[in-house]
LUMGU-393065 format. One record per residue (C-alpha): x, y, z; residue in three letters. Coordinates in steps of 0.5 Angstrom, whole numbers, plus 500, padded with zeros to 3 digits. Each point is the difference from the previous one (the first is absolute). Layout:
% residues N
XYZALA;...
//
This chain:
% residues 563
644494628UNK;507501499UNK;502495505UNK;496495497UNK;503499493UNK;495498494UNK;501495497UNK;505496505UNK;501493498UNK;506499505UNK;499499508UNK;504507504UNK;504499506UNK;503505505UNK;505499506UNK;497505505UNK;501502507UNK;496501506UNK;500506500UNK;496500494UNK;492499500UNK;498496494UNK;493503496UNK;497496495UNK;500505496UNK;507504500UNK;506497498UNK;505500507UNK;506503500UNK;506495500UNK;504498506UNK;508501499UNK;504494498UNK;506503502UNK;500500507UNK;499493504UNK;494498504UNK;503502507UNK;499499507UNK;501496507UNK;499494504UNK;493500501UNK;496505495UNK;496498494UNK;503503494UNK;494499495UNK;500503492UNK;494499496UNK;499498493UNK;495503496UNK;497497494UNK;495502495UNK;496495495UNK;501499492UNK;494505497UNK;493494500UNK;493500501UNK;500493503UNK;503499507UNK;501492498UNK;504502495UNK;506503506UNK;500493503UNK;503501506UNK;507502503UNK;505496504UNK;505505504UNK;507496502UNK;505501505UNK;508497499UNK;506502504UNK;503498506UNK;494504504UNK;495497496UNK;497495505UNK;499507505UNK;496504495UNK;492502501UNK;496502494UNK;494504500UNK;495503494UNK;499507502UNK;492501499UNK;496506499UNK;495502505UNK;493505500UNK;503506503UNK;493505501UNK;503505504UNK;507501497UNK;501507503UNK;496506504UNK;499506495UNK;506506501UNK;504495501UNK;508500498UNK;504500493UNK;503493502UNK;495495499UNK;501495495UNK;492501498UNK;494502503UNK;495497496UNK;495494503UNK;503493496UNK;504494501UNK;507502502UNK;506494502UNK;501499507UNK;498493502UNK;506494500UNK;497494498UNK;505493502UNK;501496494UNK;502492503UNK;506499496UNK;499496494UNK;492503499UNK;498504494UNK;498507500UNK;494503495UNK;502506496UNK;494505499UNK;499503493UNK;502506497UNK;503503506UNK;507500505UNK;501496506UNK;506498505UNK;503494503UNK;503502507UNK;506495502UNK;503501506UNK;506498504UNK;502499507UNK;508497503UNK;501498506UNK;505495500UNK;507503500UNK;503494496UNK;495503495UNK;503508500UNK;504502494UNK;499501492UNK;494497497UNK;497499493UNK;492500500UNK;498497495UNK;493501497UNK;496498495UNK;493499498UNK;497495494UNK;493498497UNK;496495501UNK;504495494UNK;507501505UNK;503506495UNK;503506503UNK;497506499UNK;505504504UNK;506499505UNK;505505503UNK;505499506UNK;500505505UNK;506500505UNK;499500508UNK;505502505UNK;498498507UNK;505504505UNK;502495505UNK;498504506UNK;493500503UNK;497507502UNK;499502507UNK;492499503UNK;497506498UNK;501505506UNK;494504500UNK;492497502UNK;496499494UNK;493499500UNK;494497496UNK;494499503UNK;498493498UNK;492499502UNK;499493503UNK;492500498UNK;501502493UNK;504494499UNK;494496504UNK;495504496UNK;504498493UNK;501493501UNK;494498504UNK;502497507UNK;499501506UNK;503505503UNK;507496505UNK;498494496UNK;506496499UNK;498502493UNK;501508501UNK;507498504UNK;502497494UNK;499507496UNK;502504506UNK;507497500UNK;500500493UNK;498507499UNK;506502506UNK;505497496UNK;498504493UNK;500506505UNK;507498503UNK;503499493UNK;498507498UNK;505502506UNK;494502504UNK;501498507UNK;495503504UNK;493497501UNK;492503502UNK;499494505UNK;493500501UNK;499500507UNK;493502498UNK;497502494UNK;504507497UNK;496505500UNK;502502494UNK;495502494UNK;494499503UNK;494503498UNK;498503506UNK;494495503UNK;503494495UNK;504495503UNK;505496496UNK;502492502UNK;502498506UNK;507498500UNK;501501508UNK;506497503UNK;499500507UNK;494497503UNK;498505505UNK;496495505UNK;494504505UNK;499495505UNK;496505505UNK;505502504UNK;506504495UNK;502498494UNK;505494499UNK;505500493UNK;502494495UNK;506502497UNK;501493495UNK;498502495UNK;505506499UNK;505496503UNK;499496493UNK;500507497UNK;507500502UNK;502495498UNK;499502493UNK;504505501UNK;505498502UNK;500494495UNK;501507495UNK;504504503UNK;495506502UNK;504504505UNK;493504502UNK;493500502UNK;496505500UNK;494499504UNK;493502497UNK;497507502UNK;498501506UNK;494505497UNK;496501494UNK;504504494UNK;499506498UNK;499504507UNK;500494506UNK;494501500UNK;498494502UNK;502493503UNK;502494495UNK;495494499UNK;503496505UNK;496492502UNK;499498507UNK;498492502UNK;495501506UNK;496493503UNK;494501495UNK;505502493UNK;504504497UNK;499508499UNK;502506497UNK;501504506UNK;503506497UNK;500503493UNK;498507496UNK;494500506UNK;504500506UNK;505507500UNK;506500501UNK;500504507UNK;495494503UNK;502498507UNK;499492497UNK;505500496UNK;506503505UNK;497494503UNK;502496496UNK;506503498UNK;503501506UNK;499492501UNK;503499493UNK;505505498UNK;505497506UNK;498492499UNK;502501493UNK;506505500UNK;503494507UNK;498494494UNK;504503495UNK;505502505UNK;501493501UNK;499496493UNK;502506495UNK;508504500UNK;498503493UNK;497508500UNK;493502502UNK;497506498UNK;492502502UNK;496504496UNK;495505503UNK;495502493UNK;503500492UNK;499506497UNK;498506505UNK;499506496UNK;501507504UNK;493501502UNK;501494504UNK;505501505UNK;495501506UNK;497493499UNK;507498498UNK;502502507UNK;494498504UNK;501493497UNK;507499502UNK;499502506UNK;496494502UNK;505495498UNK;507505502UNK;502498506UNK;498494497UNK;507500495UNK;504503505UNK;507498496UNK;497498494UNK;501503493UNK;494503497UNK;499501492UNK;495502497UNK;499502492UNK;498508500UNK;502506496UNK;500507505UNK;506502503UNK;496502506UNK;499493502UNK;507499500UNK;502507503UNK;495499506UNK;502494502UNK;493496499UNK;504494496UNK;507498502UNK;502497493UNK;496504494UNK;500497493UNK;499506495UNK;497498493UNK;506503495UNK;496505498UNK;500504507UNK;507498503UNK;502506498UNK;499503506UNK;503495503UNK;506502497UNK;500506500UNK;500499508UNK;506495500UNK;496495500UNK;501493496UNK;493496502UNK;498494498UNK;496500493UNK;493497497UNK;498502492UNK;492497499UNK;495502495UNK;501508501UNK;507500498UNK;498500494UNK;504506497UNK;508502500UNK;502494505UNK;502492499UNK;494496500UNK;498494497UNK;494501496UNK;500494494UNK;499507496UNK;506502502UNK;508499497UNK;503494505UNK;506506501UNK;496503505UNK;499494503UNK;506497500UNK;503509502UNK;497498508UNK;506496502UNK;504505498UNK;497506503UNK;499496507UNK;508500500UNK;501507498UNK;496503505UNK;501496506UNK;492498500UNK;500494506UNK;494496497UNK;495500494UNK;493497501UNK;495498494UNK;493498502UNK;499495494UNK;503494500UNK;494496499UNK;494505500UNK;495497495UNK;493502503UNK;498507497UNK;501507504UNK;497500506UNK;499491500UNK;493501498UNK;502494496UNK;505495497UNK;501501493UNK;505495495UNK;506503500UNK;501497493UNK;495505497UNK;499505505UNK;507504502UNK;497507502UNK;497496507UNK;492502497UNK;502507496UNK;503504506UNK;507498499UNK;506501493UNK;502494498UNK;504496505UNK;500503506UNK;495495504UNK;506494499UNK;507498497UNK;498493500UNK;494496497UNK;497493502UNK;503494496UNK;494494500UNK;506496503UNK;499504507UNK;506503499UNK;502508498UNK;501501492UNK;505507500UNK;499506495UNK;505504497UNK;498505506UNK;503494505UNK;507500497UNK;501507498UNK;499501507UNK;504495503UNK;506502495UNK;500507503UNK;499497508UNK;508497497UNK;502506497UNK;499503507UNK;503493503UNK;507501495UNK;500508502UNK;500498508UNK;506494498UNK;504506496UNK;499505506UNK;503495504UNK;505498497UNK;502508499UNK;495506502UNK;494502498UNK;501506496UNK;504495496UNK;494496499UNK;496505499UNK;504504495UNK;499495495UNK;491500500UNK;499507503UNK;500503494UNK;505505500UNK;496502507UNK;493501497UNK;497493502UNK;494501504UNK;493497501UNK;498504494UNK;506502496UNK;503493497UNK;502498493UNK;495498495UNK;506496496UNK;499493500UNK;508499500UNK;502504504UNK;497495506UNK;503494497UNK;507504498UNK;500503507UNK;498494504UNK;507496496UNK;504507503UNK;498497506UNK;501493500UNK;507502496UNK;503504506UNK;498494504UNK;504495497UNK;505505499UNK;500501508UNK;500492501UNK;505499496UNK;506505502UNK;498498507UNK;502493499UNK;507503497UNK;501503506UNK;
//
């Protein structure tokens, strides 16, 4: 292959940026060296460096490289090894031209940590990338720095080494202003590190995982108050991760909030702002009523699920005990947000059922916001649900009726909009925050933060080698995390991507603030072309524009000062 030069006696290097996605087979493009790395208080600036061997037939003969970091940020500096992955399912037939391929193989995507001063192993004969990211906090630490990174062989000689300038900007951005949404599965974590469900073990993932997804500017949670019912094959059960224990003692029903008190704890130790309370009927039609566990005298039982309709008189029952006790309990220990959910992802077809459904709980919710994922205007216009989150391939219609709604993307918008498929260029990740901005959208949900089960959660699959959740679903779609063996979450290029366009919208509503919003709208929406499917596929016109963006900024704080 052209990109792998025959013969090759010398070690290859390349600067490259995060918006670049590192094949082993194709040289990538180099990132400019004639702009600095840039960015606020708090973001984590990353660049990558890809490498590729000597020509040889003996991995013994490569020996082992050893990335170094210098500088006065050097000591806040992570590195990571970007690993290839099995993607089976990369894209769906009649898909888009914006794919980077569509061929089942081995893409990059996964951030592997390397402790400082650990050796990496290079791989015979094709490309790979270290990934080094920084992030300031301190503002004695804001200004002008040289990085300085260099990487030697096994014998302490420099193989390569470059500086790159950072520039911290002494200012941090605002929280960000709309809701942000992952849904983190709490049995997966069970299942993948086998510990008992509410073990200190699993309180441990818990807060880890809360963290991560709080890093990634999410700031709203799927609290398992029961078991979501959400991609369950219908029949089938997913672990119980229950955090209110229902209690029939013969006379009523009495409820234990202890360990969602616990659960907002962690919240709060991450900042989330949100909860979302699990569905309070099955997906796909509300059909049913959620696999819910009630401790009797003689055990514990599942007394509602797939068998028990969602009209049955047994489950108002106990709704009309639960919904008051829990909304009075969060009322008391919780002063962030609280959204309910009535059924993920009613189709057309559904809007009766959808009704009957609510109607068991809705004087239940009165003064209560209620969301739910769905993509047929009509449940909107109706007024069947208060809040809709309209996937990015339907919102149109919205649109086009005044409305700005809350947004989703999953496995079905797979053409023309934003998503972040591993198949996928990182701008159509990173295009989201943006487009949020630009169209006024109040929140963005994603259902997978940690789904590692395959589709419909008939099993637990290893993430590692298995991305498309058992063959259903492109590559990447079920998570953005994966589980490193310390119990704590290893990121991937989706992960940071996706929080860099979370701080670009974060960088936008700071200029809004400073001056008005079509002036920072000005300076990302394309000429006034930006839109859910209309977006630019060039990779500097993200990172140039999002420089514009914070220019204005400081150029806005600093006459303000002089004033």
């Amino acid at each position: 292959m052209t990109d792998r030069p025959h013969p090759r006696p010398d070690w290859t290097f390349q600067l490259v940026d995060t918006l670049e996605k590192v094949f082993g087979d194709e040289r990538p493009a180099p990132m400019r060296t004639d702009v600095p790395l840039s960015g606020f208080l708090g973001e984590t600036l990353s660049v990558q460096l890809a490498y590729l061997p000597p020509a040889t037939e003996s991995l013994a003969a490569l020996g082992s490289l050893h990335p170094r970091v210098h500088g006065p940020l050097a000591d806040l500096v992570q590195v990571a090894t970007v690993e290839l992955v099995p993607c089976h399912l990369v894209a769906f037939d009649g898909h888009d031209e914006g794919y980077l391929r569509d061929a089942p193989g081995l893409y990059p995507d996964l951030l592997r940590p390397v402790p400082p001063g650990t050796a990496v192993s290079p791989a015979v004969g094709h490309w790979q990338s270290l990934w080094f990211d920084v992030e300031v906090s301190d503002p004695a630490r804001a200004g002008r720095h040289d990085l300085h990174l260099s990487v030697t062989d096994g014998d302490g000689a420099t193989l390569f080494e470059a500086s790159v300038e950072v520039v911290i900007h002494p200012v941090e951005l605002p929280a960000l202003d709309i809701v942000n949404t992952h849904w983190l599965h709490a049995d997966s974590l069970a299942e993948y590190y086998r510990v008992p469900v509410f073990s200190e073990e699993h309180w441990d993932l818990l807060d880890a995982y809360l963290g991560a997804a709080a890093r990634m500017r999410v700031n709203s949670v799927l609290t398992p108050t029961w078991t979501p019912p959400l991609d369950t094959a219908v029949g089938g059960e997913r672990t119980p991760v229950q955090l209110i224990r229902i209690v029939d003692d013969g006379g009523g029903h009495v409820f234990d909030f202890g360990l969602l008190g616990r659960w907002l704890g962690l919240c709060r130790k991450h900042g989330i702002a949100t909860l979302e309370i699990a569905h309070l009927f099955t997906q796909w039609g509300a059909t049913a009523t959620p696999a819910i566990h009630v401790d009797t005298p003689t055990g514990t039982e599942r007394r509602f699920g797939w068998d028990v309709p969602a009209t049955d008189p047994r489950y108002r029952d106990l709704m009309a005990q639960l919904l008051p006790a829990l909304r009075g309990y969060l009322a008391e220990h919780w002063d962030g947000g609280v959204l309910f959910h009535i059924s993920d992802e009613p189709r057309a077809h559904m809007l009766a059922d959808y009704r009957a459904a609510r109607a068991v709980v809705e004087d239940l919710l009165t003064g209560a916001t209620v969301v739910d994922a769905l993509s047929d205007y009509e449940f909107a216009s109706s007024g069947a649900v208060d809040t809709p989150i309209v996937a990015t391939n339907h919102v149109q219609e919205f649109l086009d009726h005044g409305q700005s709604p809350w947004v989703y993307y999953c496995v079905s918008q797979h053409r023309d909009v934003a998503n972040r498929f591993i198949g996928l260029p990182s701008l159509r990740n990173r295009v989201l925050g943006r487009q949020l901005f630009v169209a006024g959208a109040p929140g963005f949900l994603h259902w997978g933060f940690n789904f590692w089960a395959a589709q419909y959660s008939t099993r637990a699959i290893d993430p590692f080698t298995d991305t498309c959740a058992g063959g259903a679903f492109p590559a990447g779609d079920p998570f953005v995390v994966y589980p490193g063996p310390d119990g704590r979450p290893w990121p991937s290029i989706r992960y940071r991507v996706f929080a860099q366009a979370m701080d670009d919208h974060r960088a936008l509503q700071l200029l809004r603030d400073l001056t008005d919003e079509a002036t920072a709208r000005a300076l990302v929406d394309q000429a006034g072309t930006l839109g859910y499917a209309t977006f630019s596929y060039d990779r500097e016109h993200y990172l140039d524009s999002r420089r514009a963006v914070d220019a204005a900024i400081l150029a806005e704080l600093g006459a303000r000062r002089h004033e």
